[in-house]
C-alpha positions as CSV (number, residue, x, y, z in Angstrom):
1,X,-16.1,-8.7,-2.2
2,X,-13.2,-7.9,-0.1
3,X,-11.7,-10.8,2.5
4,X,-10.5,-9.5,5.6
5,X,-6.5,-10.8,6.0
6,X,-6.6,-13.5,8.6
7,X,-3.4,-14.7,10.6
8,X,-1.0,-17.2,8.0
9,X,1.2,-19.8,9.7
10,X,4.5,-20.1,8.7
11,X,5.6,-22.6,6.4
12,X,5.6,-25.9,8.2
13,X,9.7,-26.0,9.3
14,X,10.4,-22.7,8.7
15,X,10.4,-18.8,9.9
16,X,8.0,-15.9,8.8
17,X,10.8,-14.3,7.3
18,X,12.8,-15.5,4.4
19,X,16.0,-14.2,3.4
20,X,16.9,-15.5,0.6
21,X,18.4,-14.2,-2.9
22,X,15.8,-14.9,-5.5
23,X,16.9,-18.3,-7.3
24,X,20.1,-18.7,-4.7
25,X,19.2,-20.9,-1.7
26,X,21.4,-18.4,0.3
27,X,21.2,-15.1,2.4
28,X,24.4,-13.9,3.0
29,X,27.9,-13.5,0.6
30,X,30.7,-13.2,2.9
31,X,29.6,-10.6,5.4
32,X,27.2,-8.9,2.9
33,X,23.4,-9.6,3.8
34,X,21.3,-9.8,0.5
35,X,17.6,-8.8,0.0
36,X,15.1,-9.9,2.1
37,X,11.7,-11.3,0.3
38,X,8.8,-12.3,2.3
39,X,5.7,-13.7,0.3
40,X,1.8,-12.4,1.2
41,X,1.7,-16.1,2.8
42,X,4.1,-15.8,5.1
43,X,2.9,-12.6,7.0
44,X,1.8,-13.4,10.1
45,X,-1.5,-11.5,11.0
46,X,-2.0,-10.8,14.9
47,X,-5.0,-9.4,16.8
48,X,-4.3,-5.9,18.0
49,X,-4.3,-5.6,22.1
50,X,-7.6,-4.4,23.0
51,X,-6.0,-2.3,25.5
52,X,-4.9,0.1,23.0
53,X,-7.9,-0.7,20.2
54,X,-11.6,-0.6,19.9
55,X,-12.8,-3.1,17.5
56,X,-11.3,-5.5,15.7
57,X,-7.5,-4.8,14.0
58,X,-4.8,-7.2,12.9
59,X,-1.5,-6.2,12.3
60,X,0.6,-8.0,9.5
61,X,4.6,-6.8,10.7
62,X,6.3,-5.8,7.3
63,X,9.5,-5.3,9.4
64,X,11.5,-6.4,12.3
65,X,14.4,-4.6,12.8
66,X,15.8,-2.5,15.3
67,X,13.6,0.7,16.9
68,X,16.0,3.3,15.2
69,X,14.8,1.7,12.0
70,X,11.9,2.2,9.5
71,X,9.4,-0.1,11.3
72,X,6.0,-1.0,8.5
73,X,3.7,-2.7,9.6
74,X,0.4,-3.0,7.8
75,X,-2.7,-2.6,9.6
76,X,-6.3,-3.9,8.7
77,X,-9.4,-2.3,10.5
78,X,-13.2,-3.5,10.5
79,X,-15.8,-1.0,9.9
80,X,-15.6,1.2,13.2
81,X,-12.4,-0.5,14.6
82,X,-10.0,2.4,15.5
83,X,-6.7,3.2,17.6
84,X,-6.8,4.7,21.1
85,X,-5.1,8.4,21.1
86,X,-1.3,8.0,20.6
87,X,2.0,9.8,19.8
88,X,5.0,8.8,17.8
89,X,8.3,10.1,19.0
90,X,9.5,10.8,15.3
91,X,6.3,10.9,13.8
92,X,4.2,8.7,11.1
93,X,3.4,8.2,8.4
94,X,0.1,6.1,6.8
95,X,-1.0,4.9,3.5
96,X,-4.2,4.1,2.6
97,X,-4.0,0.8,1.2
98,X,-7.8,-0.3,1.2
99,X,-11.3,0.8,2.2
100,X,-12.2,4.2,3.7
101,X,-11.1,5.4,7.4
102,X,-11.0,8.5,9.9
103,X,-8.1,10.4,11.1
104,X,-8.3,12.8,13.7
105,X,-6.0,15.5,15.9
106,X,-6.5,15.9,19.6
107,X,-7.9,19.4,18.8
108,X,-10.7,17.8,16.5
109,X,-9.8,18.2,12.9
110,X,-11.0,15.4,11.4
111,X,-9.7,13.7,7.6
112,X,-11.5,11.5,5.8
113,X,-9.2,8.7,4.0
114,X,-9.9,6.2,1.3
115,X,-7.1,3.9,-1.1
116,X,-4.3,5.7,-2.3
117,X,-4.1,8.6,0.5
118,X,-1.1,9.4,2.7
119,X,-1.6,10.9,6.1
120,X,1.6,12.2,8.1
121,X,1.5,12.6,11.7
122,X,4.4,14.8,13.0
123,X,6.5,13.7,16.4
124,X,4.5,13.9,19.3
125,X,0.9,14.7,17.8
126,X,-1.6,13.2,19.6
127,X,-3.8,11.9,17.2
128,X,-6.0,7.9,16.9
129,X,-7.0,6.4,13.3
130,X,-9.8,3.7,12.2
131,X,-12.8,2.5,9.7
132,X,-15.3,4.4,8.8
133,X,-18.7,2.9,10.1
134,X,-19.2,1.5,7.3
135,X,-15.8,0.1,5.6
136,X,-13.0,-1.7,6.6
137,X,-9.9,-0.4,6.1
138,X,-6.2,-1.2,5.6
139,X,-3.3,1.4,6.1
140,X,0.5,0.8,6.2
141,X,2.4,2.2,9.2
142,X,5.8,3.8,8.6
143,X,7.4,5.0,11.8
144,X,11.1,5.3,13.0
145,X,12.4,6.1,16.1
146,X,10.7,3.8,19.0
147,X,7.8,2.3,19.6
148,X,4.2,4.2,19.7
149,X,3.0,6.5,22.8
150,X,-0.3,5.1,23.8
151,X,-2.0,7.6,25.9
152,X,-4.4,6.2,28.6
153,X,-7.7,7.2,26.5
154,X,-9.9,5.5,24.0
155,X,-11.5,7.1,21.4
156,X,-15.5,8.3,22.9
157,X,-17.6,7.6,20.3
158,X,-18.7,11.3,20.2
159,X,-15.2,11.9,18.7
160,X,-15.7,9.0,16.4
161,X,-18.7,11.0,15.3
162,X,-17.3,14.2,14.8
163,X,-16.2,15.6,11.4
């Protein structure tokens, strides 16, 4: 049965991001930063802002750098949970991580997604993604270039419906 990801607390005395060299104790040599590794523990799941979701969605960051850079975060839907209409300024990219979900265009055309599929929105497509009715699903979102364009529109549920 699948377990919805709930919000993890960091370890007690430290950050939600470890940067650490595997085995090492340390993060940097010199001026040189090293890999970053963050266990599935230490993620710290949010509640989307309902003012540009319907549903429930958590987001678990996967990322935290700069805006120019490749932002992931992974996103977790329940069944009929989905985005308000949106933009991104360099586009997007999604992959299907669990369950089965909807993406549509602002002129209608509708894709049905399930595990294992990629989506890619290009820059300034107005487009919203969720669950299916009757799944929950997960998606990572890979974006660069600023933060998302939330229009001032939720998603009817006649253009939930359509297909």
């Amino acid at each position: 049965m699948y377990a919805a990801p709930t919000r993890r607390a960091p370890p007690e005395g430290g950050t939600s991001r470890n940067s650490t060299r595997a085995g090492s104790g340390r993060n940097h040599i010199g001026s040189v930063q090293l890999m970053e590794h963050t266990s599935a523990s230490d993620i710290d799941w949010a509640l989307a802002p309902a003012e540009n979701f319907t549903g429930t969605v958590r987001f678990g960051p996967l990322s935290d750098r700069s805006p120019e850079a490749l932002n992931a975060l992974a996103v977790h839907f329940d069944p009929g949970a989905r985005t308000d209409w949106h933009t991104h300024p360099v586009g997007q990219v999604l992959y299907i991580t669990n369950g089965a979900g909807l993406v549509q265009t602002d002129d209608g055309d509708t894709v049905e997604v399930a595990a294992g599929d990629v989506v890619y929105s290009p820059p300034g497509e107005v487009h919203w993604h969720g669950a299916r009715p009757n799944s929950p699903m997960t998606h990572l979102s890979l974006t660069t270039g600023g933060a998302t364009e939330w229009l001032p529109r939720k998603v009817t549920d006649a253009e939930f419906g359509r297909r």
